[in-house]
N, C-alpha and C positions, 0 to 999 in steps of 0.2 A: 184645737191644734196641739200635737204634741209638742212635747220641750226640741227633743233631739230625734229627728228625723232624717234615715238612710233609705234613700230612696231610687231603687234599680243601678247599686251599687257592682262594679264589674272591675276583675285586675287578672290581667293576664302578664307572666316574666316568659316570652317567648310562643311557645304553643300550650306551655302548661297554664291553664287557670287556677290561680287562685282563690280568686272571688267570682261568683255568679250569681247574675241576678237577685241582689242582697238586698232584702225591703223588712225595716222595722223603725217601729217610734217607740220612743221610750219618754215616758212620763217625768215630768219634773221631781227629784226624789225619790225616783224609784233606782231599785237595785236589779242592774239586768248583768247574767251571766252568757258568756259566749262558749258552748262547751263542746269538744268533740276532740277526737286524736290530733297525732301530730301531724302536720301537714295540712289541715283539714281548713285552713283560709281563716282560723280566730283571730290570730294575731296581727295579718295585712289589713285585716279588715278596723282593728284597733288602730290600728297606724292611719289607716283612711281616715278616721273618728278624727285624731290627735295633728294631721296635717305633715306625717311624716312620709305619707305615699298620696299621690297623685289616682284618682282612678280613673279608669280608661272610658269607664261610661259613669253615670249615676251623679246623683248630686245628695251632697249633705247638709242639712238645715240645721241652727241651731237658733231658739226663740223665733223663729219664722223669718230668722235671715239666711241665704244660701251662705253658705261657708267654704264650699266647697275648693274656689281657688285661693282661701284666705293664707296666708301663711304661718304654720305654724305657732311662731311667738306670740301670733296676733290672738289666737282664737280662746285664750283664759280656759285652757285645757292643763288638768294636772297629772302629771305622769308616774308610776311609780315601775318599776323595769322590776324582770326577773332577777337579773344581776344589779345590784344593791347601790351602785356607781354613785355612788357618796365620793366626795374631795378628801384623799385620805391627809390631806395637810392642813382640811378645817378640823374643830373638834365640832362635836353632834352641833352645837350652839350655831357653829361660825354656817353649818351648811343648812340649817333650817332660816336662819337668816338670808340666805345669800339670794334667793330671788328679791326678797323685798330692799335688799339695799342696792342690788341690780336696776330696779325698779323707783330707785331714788326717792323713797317713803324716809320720813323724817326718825329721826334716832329711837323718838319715845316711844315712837310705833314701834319701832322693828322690834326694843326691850319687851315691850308689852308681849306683841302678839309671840314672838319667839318663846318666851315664859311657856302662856298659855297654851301653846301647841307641844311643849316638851313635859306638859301636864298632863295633857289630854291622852300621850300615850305613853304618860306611864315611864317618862326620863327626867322629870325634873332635877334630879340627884347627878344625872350623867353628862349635862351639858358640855363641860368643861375635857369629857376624852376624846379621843380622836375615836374614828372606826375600827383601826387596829388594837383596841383594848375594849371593845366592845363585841358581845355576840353575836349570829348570823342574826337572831329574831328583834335585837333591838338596833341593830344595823337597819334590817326594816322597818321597823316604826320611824328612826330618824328619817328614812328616804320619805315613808308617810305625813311624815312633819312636811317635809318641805315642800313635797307636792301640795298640802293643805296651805299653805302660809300663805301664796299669792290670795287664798279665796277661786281656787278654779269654780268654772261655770258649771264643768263636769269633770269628775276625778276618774282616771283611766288608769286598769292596773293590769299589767301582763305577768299571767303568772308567777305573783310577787311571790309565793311558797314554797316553789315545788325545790329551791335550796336545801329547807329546812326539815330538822329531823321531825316527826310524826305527831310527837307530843305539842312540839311547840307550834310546829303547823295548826294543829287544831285552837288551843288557846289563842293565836292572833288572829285565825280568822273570826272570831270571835269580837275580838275587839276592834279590827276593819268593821263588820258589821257594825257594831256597838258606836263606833266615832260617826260612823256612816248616815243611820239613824238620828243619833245626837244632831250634826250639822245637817239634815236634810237634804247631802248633796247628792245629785242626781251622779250615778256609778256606774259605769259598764267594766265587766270585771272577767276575763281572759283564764281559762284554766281546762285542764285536759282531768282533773279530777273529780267525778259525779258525787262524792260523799260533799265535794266542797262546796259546789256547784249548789247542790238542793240543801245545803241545810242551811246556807246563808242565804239565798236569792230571791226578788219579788217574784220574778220570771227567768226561764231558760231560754235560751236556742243554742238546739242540738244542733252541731254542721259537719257536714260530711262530704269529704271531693268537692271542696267551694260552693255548697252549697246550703240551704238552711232546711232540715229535714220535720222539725216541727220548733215549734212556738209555746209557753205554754207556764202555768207556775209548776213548780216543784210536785205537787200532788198529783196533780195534771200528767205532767212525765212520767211521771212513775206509775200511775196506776194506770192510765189509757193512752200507752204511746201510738203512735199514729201510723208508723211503717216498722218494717222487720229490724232495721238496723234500729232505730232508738231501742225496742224492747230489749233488745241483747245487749245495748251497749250502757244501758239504764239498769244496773242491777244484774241480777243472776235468772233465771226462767228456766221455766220446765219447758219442752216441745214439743207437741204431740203431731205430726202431720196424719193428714186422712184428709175425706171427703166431705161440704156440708150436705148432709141425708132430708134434712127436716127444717128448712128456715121459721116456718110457723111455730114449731114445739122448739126449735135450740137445738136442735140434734147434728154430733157430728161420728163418722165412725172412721176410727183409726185403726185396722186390720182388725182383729177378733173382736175388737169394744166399741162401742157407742157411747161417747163424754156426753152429758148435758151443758149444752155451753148458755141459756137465757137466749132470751128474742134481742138484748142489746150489748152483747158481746164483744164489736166492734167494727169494723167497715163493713161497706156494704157489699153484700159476696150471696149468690145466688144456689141452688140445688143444683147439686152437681159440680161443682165449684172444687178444685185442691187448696184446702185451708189448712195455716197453722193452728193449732190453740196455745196460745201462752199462760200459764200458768204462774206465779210469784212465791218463793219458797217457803214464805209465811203462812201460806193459804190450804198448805198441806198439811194435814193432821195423820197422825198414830193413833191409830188405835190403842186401848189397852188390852193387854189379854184377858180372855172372854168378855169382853167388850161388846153388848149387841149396839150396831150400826144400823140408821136409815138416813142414807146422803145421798144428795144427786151421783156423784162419781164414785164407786168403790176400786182399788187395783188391789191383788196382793202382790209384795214385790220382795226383794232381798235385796239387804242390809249389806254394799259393798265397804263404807268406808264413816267413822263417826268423828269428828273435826272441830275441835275448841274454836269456835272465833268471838271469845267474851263473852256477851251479855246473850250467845245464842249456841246451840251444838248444832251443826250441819253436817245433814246425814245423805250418804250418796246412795242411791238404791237402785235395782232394776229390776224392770217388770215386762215379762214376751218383749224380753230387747229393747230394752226402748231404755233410756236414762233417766233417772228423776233426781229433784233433792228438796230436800223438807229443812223447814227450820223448827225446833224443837228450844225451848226452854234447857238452858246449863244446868237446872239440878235435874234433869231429866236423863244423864248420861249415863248413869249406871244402869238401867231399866233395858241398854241396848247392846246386842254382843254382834258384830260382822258374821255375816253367814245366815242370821236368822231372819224368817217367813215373818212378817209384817202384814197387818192392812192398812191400808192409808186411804185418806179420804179427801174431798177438797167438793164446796161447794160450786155451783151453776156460774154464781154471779163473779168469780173467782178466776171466769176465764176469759182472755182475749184471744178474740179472734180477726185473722188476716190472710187475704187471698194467700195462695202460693204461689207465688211467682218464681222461674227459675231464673236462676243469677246471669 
């Protein structure tokens, strides 16, 4: 039996749904991400978790007790909000304490553990300021203190970052991870951002119009998503649409060209069939000039647009119409001028493939 169990969870405000038919367990100590746009049912459905919404169907378990009508304070759930809602009239000290002297835990305790938790992220030196002399990012680690201080059963965080500037975003989810890990508390963790999403999580669920579009860890997502919307909404992708010609050989043909896409490609999708191929912008190689090539897919194509994003150049190109983009190595940019005939290339096993379905 799982730890925390959501089981044909459903919330509707009116005629709009916000949740539908929502079924997942999550393991004791595991780090589960709720990820997808806004509006997309993460956050009701966090609030279902935490006993702040009521749902209209489903039941939620926690250690194989229903919880589902339990009430809020009752259910040893820790919360950590987007907006930071620290007591701006305690100092960090007085709010990392304040559930446990709520909670009428004796003095030595509360010294103790409040210490240890203003350690753990990294404030021991800060105790003593309020929030208004404190940054946006250690404003959060104090809310993270105090959500940790009762000892919740499960620690629930609604897009505690999306405040903070870029730098410092990255470095705390880092240390969320990191404390996460350390204490083995079992996380569900709310965010609309896929870099955050997969570089911290045991597992994902993507959601989309209240609904859960796949399941799955981090590598999983990314390399075999399951329908149209995770591929595009999981990273960047090429598109090739056409027809499958050859499901025994892999074969697909996209007007003039025939892609070799493998025998396991990705759903299952018959001869004759309107399929995408997806593509990933890693997977796409440059040639070098006079370069001899023998690859499943060869294109040549032209050089529209060449785009610094750090540790990578991304290069936008087209080929008989169609849009591509490749990810190349940053020392690799001078070797590229816009305007110019390129070949490009990209293995078999490099592509997914998904019915076409029209919207």
């Amino acid at each position: 039996m799982s730890y925390l169990e959501l089981d044909g969870l459903a919330k509707s405000y009116g005629e709009i749904a916000a949740v539908h038919d929502f079924n997942l367990k999550v393991e004791k100590g595991e780090f589960v991400s709720l990820l997808g746009p806004s509006g997309c049912g993460k956050t009701t459905t966090l609030r279902i978790i935490a006993g702040f919404e009521k749902p209209d169907l489903g039941m939620v378990r926690l250690d194989g007790l229903d919880i589902t009508a339990v009430p809020a304070h009752q259910r040893g759930m820790g919360m950590v909000f987007q907006a930071y809602a620290l007591f701006p009239n305690m100092t960090a000290w007085g709010n990392v304490a304040f559930g446990l002297r709520v909670s009428k835990r004796d003095s030595d305790y509360i010294e103790r553990r409040t210490h240890e938790l203003l350690e753990l992220v990294g404030l021991a030196a800060e105790g003593q300021k309020y929030p208004g002399e404190l940054s946006g990012g250690q404003q959060q680690r104090v809310a993270l203190a105090r959500a940790l201080a009762i000892e919740p059963k499960v620690l629930l965080l609604d897009e505690p970052l999306s405040a903070l500037d870029a730098v410092v975003r990255v470095s705390l989810r880092q240390e969320i991870r990191r404390i996460q890990t350390q204490l083995g508390i079992t996380t569900v963790y709310v965010t609309h951002d896929q870099e955050e999403a997969l570089s911290i999580s045991d597992r994902v669920v993507v959601m989309r119009q209240a609904e859960i579009e796949q399941i799955g860890t981090p590598i999983d997502i990314y390399t075999s998503p399951r329908t149209h919307f995770v591929a595009t909404f999981i990273g960047t992708t090429t598109q090739f649409e056409g027809v499958l010609e050859d499901k025994v050989l892999g074969r697909v043909r996209c007007a003039d060209i025939v892609l070799s896409v493998g025998t396991n490609a990705g759903m299952a999708v018959e001869n004759g069939d309107p399929v995408i191929v997806f593509v990933r912008p890693e997977a796409i190689q440059i040639a070098q000039p006079g370069e001899q090539i023998e690859a499943d897919n060869m294109l040549t194509a032209t050089l529209q647009a060449v785009t610094l994003l750090g540790p990578v150049i991304r290069l936008s190109l087209t080929s008989g119409g169609l849009d591509l983009v490749a990810d190349v190595n940053t020392n690799e940019r001078s070797r590229f001028t816009r305007g110019e005939t390129v070949l490009l290339h990209f293995p078999a096993e490099a592509c997914r493939v998904m019915q076409n379905i029209p919207a």
